[in-house]
N, C-alpha and C positions, 0 to 999 in steps of 0.2 A: 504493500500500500504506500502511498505518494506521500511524502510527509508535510506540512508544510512548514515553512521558514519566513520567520517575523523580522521583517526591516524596519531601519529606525532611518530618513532620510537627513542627509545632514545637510542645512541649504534650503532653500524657498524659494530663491529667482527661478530662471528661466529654465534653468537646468535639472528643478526638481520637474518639470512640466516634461522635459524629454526624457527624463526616467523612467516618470509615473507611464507614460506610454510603453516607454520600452518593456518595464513589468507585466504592464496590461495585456500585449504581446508574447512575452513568455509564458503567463499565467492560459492565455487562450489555446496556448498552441497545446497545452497538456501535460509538457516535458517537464517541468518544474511548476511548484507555487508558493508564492511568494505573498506573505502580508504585511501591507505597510500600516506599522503600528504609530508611529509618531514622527513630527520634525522636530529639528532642531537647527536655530537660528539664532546670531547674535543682535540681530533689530531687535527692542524691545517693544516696538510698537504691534510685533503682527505674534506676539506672545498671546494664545488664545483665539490666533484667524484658525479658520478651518478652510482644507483644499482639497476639494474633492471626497469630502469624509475623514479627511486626517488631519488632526490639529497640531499647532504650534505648538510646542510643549514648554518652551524655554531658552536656554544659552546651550551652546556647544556642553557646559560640564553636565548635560542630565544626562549624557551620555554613562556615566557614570552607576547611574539609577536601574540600567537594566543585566538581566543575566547574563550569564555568557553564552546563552543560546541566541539570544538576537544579535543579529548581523547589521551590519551598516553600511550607507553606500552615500559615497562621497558625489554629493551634487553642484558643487562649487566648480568652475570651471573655463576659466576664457584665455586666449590671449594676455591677457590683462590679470589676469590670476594664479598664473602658473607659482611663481615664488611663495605667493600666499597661501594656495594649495601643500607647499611643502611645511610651510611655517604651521597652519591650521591641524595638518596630520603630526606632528611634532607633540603641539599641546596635546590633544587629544589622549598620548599615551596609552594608544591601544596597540596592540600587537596585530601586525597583519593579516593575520588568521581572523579576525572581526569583520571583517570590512568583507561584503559578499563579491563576487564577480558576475557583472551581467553580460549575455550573449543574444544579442538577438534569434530568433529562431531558422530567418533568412541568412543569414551568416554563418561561412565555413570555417574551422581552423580544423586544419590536416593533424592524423594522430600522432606525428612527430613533434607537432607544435609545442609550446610549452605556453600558458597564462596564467600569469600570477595574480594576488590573490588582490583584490578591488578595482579590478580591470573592467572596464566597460567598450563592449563592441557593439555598434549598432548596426543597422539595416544593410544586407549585402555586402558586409566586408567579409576580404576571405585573408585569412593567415596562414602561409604556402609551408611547406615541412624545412625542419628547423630553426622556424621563426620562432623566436624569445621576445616575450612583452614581459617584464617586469613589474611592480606592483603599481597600482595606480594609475595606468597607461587609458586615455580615452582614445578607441576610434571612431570617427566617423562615420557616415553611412557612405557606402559604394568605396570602399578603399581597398586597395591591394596591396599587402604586406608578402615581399616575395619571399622566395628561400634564404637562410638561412641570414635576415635579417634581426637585429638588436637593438629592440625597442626599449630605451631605459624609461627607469620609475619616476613617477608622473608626467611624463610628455604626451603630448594631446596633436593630433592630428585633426583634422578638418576634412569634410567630406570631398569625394572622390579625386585623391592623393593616388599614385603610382609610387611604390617603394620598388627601386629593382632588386636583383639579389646581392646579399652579402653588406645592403644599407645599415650603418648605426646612428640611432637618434638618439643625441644625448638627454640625460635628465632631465625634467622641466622643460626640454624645449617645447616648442611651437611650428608645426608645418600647415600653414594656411593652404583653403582648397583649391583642388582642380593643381596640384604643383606636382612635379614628375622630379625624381631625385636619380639620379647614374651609378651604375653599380658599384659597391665598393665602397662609395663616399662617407663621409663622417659627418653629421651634425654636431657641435659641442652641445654639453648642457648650459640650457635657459636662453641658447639660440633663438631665432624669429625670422621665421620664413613666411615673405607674405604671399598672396595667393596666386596662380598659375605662373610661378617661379618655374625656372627650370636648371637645377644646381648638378652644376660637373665637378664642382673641387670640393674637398673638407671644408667647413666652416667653424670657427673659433667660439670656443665660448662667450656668450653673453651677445654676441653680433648680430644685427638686423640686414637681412638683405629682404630687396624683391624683387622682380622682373624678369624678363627674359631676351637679351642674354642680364644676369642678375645684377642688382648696383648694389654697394654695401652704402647703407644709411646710417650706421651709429654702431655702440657696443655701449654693455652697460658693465656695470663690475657684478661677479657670480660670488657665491655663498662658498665657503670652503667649504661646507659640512655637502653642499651636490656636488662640488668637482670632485670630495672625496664618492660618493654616491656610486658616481658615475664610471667610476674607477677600480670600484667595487663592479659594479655591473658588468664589466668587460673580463672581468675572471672568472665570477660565479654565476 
């Protein structure tokens, strides 16, 4: 018998709205089910909104408040929030085994593949054999992760992105959609790729590029605690 599994969303913008779908999709398709039992949100003003049947319950620490059977799934997520995403799962002080992984049902990863644990892939993404996503990794919908690429922890991809084979995206980075990356390449972590790029060399950490052929726009200074991360990621 199917068991089910009570989620606690962490987050209330727009990202709990592409979860809550995605759930509603996994939950339809039969393969898994999932209950979403509470949010959790540092706005103090929407402490008591209800969305969709699920109420605000508080600040990030009620996380605190439930067993260790409910899972959690980080809804926090842009461009714009990658660092904060790392800063946020830091506080939180939960062990990554908490944090669920969601798949959409349309979505392949091949049985060589490996995804870690708070990974979220949505609609039509396929992850090709011996691709590694690390924890915390968003895909997008329509994305191809090819062979035997290394997707580090927390980096977020953007819908219908081309990884070729043998690609590393660093920590926290960012690959804005519709961008094709060349085999072999390196993203750094907390990198910024903006959308239908098209990157043939390594890029440094903290660096914004965009375009095609790509301009570099800026660099910002990276966290030691992800370039250590990231460096970890490429051994284990």
């Amino acid at each position: 018998m199917k068991t089910t599994t009570n989620l606690v969303i962490i987050g209330s913008g727009y990202a709990y709205w592409e979860v809550y779908d995605l759930i509603l999709d996994i939950n339809q398709s039969g393969r898994e089910n999932f209950n979403i039992v509470g949010i959790v949100d540092d706005n103090e003003s929407l402490w008591g909104e209800v969305f969709n049947g699920v109420k605000v319950i508080g600040p990030l620490e009620k996380v605190e408040e439930y067993a260790t059977d409910v899972k959690f799934v980080m809804a926090i997520g842009s461009h714009k929030t990658l660092s904060l995403r790392h800063n946020l799962i830091k506080r939180l002080r939960l062990d990554s085994s908490r944090f669920q992984t969601l798949i959409h049902p349309s979505a392949k990863v091949f049985s060589t593949a490996s995804v870690g644990n708070g990974c979220i892939i949505h609609y039509g993404s396929v992850v090709f054999s011996f691709a590694t996503l690390k924890p915390f990794v968003i895909i997008s919908a329509n994305c191809v992760i090819a062979v035997e690429n290394l997707i580090g922890q927390g980096a977020m991809l953007g819908s219908n992105i081309t990884l070729t084979t043998g690609v590393k995206i660093g920590a926290y980075a960012f690959i804005g959609s519709s961008t094709t990356i060349a085999e072999n390449v390196e993203i750094g972590p907390c990198a910024k790729i903006g959308m239908t790029s098209n990157v043939f060399r390594k890029i440094k950490p903290g660096m914004t590029i965009f375009g095609n052929p790509s301009k570099y726009l800026g660099a910002v200074p990276v966290q030691e605690e992800i370039l250590e991360i990231w460096e970890q990621n490429k051994i284990n």
